[in-house]
N, CA and C atoms as an extended XYZ file, in Angstrom:
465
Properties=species:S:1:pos:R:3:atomname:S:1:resname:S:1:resid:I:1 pbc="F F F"
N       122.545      143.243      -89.140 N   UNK     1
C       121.968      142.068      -89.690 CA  UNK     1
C       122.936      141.347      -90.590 C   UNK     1
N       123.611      141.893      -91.413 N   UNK     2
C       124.612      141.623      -92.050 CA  UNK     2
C       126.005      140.467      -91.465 C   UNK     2
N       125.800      141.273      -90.059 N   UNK     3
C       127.015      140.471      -89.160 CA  UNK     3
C       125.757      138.876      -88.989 C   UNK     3
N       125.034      139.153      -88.511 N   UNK     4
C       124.243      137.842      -87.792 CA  UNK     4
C       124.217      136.635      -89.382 C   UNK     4
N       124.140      137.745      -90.466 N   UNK     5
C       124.069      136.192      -91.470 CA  UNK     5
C       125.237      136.031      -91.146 C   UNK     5
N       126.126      136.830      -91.477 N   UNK     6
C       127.954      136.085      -91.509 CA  UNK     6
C       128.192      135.193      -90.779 C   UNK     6
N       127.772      135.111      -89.351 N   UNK     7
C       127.944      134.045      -88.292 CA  UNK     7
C       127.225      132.943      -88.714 C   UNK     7
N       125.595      133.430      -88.966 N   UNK     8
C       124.925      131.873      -89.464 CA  UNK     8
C       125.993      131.255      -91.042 C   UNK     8
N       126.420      131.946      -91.784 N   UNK     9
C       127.190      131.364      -92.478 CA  UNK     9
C       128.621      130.207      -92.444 C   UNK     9
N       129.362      130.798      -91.124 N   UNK    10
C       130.273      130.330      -89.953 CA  UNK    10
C       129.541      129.046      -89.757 C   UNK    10
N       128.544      129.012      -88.845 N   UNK    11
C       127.704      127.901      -88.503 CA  UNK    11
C       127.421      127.201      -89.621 C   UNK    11
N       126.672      127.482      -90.671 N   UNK    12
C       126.486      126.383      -91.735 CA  UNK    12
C       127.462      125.931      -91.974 C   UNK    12
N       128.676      126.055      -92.274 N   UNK    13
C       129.696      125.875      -92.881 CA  UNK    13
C       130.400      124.647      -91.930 C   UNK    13
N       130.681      125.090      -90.465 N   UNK    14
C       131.010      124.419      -89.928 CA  UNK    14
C       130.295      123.287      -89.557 C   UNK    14
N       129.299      123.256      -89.385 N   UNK    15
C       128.481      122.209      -89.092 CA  UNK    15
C       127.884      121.250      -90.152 C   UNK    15
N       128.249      121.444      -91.477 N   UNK    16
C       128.476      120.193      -92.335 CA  UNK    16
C       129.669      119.677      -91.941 C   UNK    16
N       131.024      120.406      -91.579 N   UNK    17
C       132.905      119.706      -91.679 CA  UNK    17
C       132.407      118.911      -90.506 C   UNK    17
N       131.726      119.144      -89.755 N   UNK    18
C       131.483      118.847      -88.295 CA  UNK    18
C       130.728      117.101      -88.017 C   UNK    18
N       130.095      117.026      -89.522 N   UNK    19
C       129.137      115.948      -89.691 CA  UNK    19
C       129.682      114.798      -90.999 C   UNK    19
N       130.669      115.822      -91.551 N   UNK    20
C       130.996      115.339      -92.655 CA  UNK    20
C       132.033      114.017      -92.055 C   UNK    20
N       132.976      114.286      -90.588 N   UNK    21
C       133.468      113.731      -90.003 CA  UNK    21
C       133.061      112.654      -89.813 C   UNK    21
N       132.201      112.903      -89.028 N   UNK    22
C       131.257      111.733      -88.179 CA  UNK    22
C       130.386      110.926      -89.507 C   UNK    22
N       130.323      111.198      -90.447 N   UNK    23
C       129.954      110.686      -91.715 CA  UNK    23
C       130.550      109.380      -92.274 C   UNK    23
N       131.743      110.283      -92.308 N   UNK    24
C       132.895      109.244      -92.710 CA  UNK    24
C       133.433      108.437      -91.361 C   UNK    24
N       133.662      108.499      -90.368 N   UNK    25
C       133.883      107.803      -89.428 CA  UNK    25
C       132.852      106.546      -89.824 C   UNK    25
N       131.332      106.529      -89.729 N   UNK    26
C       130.658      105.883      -89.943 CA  UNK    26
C       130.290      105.226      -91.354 C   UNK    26
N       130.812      105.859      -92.068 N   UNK    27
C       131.253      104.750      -93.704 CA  UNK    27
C       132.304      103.921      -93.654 C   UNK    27
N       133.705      104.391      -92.612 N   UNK    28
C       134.504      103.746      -92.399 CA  UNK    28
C       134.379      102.514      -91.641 C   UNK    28
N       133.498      102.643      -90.189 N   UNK    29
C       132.846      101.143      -89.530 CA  UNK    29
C       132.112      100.172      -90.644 C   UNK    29
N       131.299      101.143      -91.387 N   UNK    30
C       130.400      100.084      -92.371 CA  UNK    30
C       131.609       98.939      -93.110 C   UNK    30
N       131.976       99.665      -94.313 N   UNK    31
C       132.798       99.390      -94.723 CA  UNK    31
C       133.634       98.143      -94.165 C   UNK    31
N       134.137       98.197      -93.096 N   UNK    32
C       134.807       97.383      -91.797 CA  UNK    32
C       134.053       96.191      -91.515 C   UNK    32
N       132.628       96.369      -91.241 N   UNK    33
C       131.609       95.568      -90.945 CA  UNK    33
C       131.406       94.708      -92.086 C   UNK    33
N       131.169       95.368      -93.565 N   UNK    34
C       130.916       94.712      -94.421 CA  UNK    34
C       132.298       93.835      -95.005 C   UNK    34
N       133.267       94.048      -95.134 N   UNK    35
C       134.406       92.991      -95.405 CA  UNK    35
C       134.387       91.908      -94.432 C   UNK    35
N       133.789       92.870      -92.958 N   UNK    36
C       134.121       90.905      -91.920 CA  UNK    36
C       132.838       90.131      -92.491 C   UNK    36
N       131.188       90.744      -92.422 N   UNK    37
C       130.609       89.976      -93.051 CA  UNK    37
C       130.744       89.002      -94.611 C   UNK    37
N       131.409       89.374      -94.861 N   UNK    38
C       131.401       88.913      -96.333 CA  UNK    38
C       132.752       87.965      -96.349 C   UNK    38
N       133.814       88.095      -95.351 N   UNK    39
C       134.771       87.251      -94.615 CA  UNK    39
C       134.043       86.137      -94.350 C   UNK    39
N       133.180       86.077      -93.608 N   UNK    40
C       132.235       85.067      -92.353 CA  UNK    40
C       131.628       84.505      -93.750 C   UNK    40
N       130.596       85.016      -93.949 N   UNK    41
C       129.797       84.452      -95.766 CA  UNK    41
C       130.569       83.742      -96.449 C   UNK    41
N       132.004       83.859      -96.837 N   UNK    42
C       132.580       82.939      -97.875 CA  UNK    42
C       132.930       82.056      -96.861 C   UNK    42
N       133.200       82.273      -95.574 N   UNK    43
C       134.061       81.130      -94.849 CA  UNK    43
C       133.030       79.899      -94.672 C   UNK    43
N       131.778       80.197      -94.380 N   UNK    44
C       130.549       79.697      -94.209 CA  UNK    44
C       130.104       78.436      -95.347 C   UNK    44
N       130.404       79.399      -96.412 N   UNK    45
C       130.160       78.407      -97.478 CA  UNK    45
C       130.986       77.288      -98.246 C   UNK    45
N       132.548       77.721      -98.173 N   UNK    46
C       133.412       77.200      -98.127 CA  UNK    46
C       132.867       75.755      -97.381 C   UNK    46
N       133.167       76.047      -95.666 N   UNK    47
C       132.749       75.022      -95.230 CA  UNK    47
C       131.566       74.101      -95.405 C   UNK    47
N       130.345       74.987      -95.774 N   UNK    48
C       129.263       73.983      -96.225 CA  UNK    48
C       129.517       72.959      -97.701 C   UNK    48
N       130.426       73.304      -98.334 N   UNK    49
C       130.821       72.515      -99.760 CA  UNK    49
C       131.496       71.756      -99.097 C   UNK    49
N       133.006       71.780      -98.040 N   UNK    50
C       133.366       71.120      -97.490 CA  UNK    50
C       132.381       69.979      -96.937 C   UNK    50
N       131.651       70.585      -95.978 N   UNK    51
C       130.941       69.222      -95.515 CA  UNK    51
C       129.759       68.727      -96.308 C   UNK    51
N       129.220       69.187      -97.604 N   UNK    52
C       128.788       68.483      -98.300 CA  UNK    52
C       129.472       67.209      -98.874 C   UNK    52
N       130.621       67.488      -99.477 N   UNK    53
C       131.544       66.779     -100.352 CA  UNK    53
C       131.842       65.779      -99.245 C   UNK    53
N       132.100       66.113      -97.947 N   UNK    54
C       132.586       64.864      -97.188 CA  UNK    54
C       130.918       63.829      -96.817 C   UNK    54
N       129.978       64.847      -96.773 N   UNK    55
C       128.459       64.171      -96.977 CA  UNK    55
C       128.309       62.928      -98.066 C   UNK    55
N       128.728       63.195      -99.165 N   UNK    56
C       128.570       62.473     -100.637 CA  UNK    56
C       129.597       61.071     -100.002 C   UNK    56
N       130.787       61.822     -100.026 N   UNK    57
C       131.731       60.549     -100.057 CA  UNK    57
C       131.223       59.663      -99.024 C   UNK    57
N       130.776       59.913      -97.789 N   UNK    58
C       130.129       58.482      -96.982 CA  UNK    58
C       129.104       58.404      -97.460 C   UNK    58
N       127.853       58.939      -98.440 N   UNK    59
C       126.806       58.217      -98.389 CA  UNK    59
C       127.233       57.432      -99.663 C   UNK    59
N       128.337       57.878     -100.626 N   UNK    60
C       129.073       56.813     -101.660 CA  UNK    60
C       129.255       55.570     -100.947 C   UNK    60
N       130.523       55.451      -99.735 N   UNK    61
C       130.549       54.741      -99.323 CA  UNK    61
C       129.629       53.194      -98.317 C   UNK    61
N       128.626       54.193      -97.933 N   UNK    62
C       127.379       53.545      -97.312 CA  UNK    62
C       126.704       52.671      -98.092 C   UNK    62
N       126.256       53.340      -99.346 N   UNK    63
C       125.798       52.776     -100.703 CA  UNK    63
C       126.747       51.007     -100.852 C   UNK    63
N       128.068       51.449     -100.884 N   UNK    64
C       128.513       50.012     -101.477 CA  UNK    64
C       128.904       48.920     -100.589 C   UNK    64
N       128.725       49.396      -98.920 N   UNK    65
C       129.186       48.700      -97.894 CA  UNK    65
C       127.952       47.287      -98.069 C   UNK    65
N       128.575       46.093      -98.078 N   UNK    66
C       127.934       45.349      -98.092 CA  UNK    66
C       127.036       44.636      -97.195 C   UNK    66
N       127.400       45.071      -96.040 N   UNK    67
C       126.497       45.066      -94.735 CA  UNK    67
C       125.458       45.723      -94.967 C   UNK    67
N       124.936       46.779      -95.629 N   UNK    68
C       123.837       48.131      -95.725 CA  UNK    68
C       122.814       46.780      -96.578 C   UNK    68
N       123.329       46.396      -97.715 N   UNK    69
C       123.070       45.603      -98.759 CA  UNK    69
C       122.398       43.818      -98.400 C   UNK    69
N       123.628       43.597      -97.394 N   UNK    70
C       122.511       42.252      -96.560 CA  UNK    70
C       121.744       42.183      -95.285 C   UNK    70
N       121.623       43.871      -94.653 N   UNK    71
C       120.728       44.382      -94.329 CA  UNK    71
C       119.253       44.364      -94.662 C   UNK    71
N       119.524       45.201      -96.231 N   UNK    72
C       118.174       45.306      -97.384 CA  UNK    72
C       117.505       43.484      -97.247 C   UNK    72
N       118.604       42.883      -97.805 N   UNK    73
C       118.146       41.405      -98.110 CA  UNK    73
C       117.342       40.634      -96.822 C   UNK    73
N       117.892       41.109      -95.518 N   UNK    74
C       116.776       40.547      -94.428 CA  UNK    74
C       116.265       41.036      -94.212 C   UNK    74
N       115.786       42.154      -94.188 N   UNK    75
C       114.555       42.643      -93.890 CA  UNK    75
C       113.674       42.449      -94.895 C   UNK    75
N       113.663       42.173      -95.609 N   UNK    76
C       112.899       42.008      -97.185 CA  UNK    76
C       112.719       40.649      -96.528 C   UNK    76
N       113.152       39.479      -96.729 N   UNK    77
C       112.690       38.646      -96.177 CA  UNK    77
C       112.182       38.411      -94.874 C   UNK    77
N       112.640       38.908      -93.916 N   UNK    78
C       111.402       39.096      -92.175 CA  UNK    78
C       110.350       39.616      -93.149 C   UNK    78
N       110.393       40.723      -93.702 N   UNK    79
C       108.914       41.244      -94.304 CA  UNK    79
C       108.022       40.111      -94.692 C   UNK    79
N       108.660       39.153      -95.736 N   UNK    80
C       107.646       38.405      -96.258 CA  UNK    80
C       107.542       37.179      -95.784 C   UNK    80
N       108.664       36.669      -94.690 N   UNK    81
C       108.328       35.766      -93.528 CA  UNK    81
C       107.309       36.382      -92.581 C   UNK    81
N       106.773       37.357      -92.453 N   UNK    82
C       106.129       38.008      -91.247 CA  UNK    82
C       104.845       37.826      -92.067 C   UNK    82
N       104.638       38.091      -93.010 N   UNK    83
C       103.102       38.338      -93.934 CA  UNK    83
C       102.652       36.625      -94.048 C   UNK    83
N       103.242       36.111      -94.412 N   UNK    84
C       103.482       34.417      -94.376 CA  UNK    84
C       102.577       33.851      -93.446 C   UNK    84
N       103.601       34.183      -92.143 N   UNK    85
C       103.115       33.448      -90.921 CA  UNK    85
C       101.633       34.364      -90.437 C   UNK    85
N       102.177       35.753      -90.671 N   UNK    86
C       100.455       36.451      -90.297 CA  UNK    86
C        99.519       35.564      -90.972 C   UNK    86
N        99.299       35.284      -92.091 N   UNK    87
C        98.424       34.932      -93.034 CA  UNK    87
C        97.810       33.299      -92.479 C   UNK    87
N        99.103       32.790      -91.603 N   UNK    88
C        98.625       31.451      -91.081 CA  UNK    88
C        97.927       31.778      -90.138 C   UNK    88
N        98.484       32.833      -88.943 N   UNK    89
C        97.660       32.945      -87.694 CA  UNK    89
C        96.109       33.020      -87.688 C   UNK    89
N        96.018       34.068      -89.088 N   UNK    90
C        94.913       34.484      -89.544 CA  UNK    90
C        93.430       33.488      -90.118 C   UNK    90
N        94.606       32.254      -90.560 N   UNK    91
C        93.225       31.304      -91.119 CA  UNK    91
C        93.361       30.274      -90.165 C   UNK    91
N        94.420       30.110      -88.977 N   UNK    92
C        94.039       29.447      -87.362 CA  UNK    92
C        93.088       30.427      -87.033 C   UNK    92
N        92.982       31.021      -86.646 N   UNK    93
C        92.275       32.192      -85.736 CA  UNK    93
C        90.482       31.906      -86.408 C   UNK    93
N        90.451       32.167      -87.831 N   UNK    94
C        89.305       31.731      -88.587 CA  UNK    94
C        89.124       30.146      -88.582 C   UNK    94
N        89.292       29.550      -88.708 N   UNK    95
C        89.061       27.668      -87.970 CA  UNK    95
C        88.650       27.620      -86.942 C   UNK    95
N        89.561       28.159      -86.118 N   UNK    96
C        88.950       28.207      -84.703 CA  UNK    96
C        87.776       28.836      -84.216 C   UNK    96
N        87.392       30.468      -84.814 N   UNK    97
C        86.318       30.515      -84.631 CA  UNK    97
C        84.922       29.774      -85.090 C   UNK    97
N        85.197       29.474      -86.600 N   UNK    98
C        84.221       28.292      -87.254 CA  UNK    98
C        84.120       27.246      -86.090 C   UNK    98
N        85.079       26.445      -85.690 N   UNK    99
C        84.443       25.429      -85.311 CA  UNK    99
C        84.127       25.448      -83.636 C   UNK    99
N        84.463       26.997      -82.939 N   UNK   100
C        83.566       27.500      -82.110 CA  UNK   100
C        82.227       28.094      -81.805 C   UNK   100
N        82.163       28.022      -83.549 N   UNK   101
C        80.502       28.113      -83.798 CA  UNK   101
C        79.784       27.407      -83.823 C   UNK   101
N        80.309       26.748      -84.306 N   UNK   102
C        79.639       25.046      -84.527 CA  UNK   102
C        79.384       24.034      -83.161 C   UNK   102
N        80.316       24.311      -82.094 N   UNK   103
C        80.396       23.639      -81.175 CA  UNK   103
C        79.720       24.623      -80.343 C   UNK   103
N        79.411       26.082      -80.025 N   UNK   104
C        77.871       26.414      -79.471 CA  UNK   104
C        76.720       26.459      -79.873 C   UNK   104
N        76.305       25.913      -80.805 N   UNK   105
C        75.233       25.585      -81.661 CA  UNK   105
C        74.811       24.535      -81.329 C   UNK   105
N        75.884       23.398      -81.016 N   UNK   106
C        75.687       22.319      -80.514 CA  UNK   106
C        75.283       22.022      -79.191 C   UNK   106
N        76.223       22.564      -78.517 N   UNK   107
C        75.787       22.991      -77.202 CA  UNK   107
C        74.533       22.839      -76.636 C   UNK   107
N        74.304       23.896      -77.492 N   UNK   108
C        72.563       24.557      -77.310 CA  UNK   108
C        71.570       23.850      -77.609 C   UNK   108
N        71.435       23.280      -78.406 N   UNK   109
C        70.664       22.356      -79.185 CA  UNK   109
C        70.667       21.074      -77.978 C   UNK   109
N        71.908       20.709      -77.314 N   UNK   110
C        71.919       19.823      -76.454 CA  UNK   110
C        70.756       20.184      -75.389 C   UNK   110
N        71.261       21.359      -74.570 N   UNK   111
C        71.282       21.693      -73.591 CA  UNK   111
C        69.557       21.994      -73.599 C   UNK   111
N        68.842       22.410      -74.881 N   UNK   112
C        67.642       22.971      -75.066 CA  UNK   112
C        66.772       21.304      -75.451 C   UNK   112
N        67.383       20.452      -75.665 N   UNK   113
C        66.851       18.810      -75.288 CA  UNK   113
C        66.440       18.560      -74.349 C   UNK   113
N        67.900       18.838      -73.056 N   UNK   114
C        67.706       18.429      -72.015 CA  UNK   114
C        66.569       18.939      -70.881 C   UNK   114
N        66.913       20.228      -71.235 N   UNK   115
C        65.937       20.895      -70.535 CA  UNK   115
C        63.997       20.919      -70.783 C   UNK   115
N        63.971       20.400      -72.122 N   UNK   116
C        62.593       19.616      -72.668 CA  UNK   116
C        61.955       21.299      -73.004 C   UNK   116
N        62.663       21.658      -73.492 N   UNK   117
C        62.322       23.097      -74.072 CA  UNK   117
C        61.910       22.885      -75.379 C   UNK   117
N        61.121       23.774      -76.118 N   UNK   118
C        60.607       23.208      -77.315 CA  UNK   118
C        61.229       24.003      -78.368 C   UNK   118
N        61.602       23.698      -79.774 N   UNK   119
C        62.563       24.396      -80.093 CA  UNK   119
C        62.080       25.588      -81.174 C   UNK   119
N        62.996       26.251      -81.810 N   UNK   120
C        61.866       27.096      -82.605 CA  UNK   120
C        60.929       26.556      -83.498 C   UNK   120
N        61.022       25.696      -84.333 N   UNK   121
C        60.066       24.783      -85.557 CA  UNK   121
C        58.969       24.438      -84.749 C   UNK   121
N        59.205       24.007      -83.456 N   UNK   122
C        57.957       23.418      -82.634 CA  UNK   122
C        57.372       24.609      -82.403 C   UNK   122
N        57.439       25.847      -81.448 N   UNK   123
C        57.279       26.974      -81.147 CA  UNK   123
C        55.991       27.735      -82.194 C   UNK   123
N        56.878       27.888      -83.760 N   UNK   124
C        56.217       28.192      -84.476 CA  UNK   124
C        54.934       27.352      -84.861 C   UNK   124
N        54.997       25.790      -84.783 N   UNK   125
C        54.334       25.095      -85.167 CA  UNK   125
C        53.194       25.015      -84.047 C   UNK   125
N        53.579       25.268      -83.077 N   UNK   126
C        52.408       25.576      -81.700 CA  UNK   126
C        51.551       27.189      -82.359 C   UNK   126
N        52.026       27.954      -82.937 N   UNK   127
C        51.574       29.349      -82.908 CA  UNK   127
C        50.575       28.840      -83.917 C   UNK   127
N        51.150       28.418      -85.170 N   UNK   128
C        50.287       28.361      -86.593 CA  UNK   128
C        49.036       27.585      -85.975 C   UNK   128
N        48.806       26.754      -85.358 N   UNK   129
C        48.041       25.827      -84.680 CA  UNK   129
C        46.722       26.635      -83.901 C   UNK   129
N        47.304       27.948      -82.994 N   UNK   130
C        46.700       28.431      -81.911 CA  UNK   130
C        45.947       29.294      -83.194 C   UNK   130
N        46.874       29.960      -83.646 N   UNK   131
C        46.253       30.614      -85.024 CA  UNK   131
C        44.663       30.108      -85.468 C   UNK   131
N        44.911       28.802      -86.154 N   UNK   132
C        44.045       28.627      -86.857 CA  UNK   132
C        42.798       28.031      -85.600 C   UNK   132
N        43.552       27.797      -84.291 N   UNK   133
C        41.953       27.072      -83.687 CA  UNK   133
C        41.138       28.727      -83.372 C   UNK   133
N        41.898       30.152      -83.137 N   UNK   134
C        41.044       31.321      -82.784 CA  UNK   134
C        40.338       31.306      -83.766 C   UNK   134
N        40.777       31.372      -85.201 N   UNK   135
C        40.220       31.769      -86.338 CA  UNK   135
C        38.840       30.669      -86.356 C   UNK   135
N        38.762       29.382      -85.938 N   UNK   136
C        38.096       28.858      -86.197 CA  UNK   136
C        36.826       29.361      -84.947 C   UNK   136
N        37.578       29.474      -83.496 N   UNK   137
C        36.641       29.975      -82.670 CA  UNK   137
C        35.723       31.323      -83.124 C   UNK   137
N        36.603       32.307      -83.530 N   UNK   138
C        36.013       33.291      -83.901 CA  UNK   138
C        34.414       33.452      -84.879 C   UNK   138
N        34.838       32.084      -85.977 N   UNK   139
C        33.746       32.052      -86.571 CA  UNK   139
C        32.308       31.127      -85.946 C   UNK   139
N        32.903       30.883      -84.757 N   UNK   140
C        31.692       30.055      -84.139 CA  UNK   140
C        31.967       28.434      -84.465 C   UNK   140
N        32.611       27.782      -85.040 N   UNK   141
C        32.283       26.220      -84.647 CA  UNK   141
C        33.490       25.826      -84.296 C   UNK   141
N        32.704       24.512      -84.004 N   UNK   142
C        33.208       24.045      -82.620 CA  UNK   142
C        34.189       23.061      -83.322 C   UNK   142
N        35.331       22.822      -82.296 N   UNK   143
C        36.370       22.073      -82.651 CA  UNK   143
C        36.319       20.514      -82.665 C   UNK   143
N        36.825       20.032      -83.798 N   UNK   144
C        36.447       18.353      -84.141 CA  UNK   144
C        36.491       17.606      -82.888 C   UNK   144
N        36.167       16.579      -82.669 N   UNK   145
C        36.378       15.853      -81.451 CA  UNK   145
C        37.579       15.042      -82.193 C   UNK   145
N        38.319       14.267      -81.226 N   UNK   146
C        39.475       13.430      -81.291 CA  UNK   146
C        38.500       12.195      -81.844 C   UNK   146
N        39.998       11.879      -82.387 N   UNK   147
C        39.292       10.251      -82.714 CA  UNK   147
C        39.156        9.230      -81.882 C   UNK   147
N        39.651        9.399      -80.872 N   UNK   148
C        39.329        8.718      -79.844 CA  UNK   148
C        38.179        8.612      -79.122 C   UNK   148
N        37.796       10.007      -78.892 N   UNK   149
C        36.468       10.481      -77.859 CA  UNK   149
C        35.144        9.666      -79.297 C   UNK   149
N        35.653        9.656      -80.131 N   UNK   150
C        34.469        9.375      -81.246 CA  UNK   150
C        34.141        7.616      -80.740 C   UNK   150
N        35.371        6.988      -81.138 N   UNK   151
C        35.412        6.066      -80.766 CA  UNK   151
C        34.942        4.959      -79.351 C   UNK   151
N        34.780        6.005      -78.218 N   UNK   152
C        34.530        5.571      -77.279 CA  UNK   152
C        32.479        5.666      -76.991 C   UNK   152
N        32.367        6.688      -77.307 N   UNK   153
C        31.006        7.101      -78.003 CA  UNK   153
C        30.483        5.743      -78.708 C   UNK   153
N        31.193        5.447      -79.580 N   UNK   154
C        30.244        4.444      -80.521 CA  UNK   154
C        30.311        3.095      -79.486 C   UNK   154
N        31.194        3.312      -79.257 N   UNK   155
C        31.076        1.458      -78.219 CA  UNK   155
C        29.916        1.764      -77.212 C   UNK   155
């Protein structure tokens, strides 16, 4: 038994040197890995300041180009030439309908002449009429004679 630890001792022993290798092999890739990353990372940023800074200087430049500037100035004015003329279309458009109201109103009024149609005032004035002769039927007497029919009577 004595011999069998000695060997497992052999084995332990060796089989840390065995790992300790492959340990370090693999701290050594890291290691490797981490300088290129951190290579790539500064190069990265480097360039992003780079193309910031070249960012600034044209939008500096954009800023003072005077074309950008009498750009601003016409469109500002189309803007308030455009609101202008909207504002005219807007009270043509309202005229025109007014006095397309006015002129089928007219129309109608013609057209309800011609045709010997009676209009609403008459209409109503026929109803109030029929009105009061039921009311009068209802209570039983009889409706006045014309002045005419009276008249012919007495002669």
């Amino acid at each position: 038994m004595a011999e069998a630890h000695k060997d497992g001792a052999k084995r332990a022993t060796s089989v840390p040197a065995f790992l300790k290798v492959q340990i370090e092999q693999a701290q050594s890739r890291l290691a490797q890995l981490e300088e290129g990353a951190e290579k790539a990372l500064k190069d990265l940023a480097e360039k992003g300041r780079a193309s910031r800074k070249d960012l600034e200087t044209m939008l500096v430049k954009l800023a003072k180009d005077d074309r950008l500037v009498d750009l601003r100035g016409k469109l500002e004015r189309f803007q308030k030439t455009g609101a202008d003329r909207a504002e005219e279309w807007k009270d043509k458009a309202e005229s025109f309908r007014s006095e397309a109201l006015e002129r089928i109103v007219e129309l109608q009024g013609k057209a309800v002449s011609f045709l010997g149609v009676a209009t609403k005032d008459e209409v109503e004035e026929l109803h109030r009429e029929l009105d009061r002769l039921a009311k009068r039927f209802e209570k039983g007497q009889k409706a006045r004679p014309a002045k005419k029919a009276v008249k012919k009577a007495e002669a």
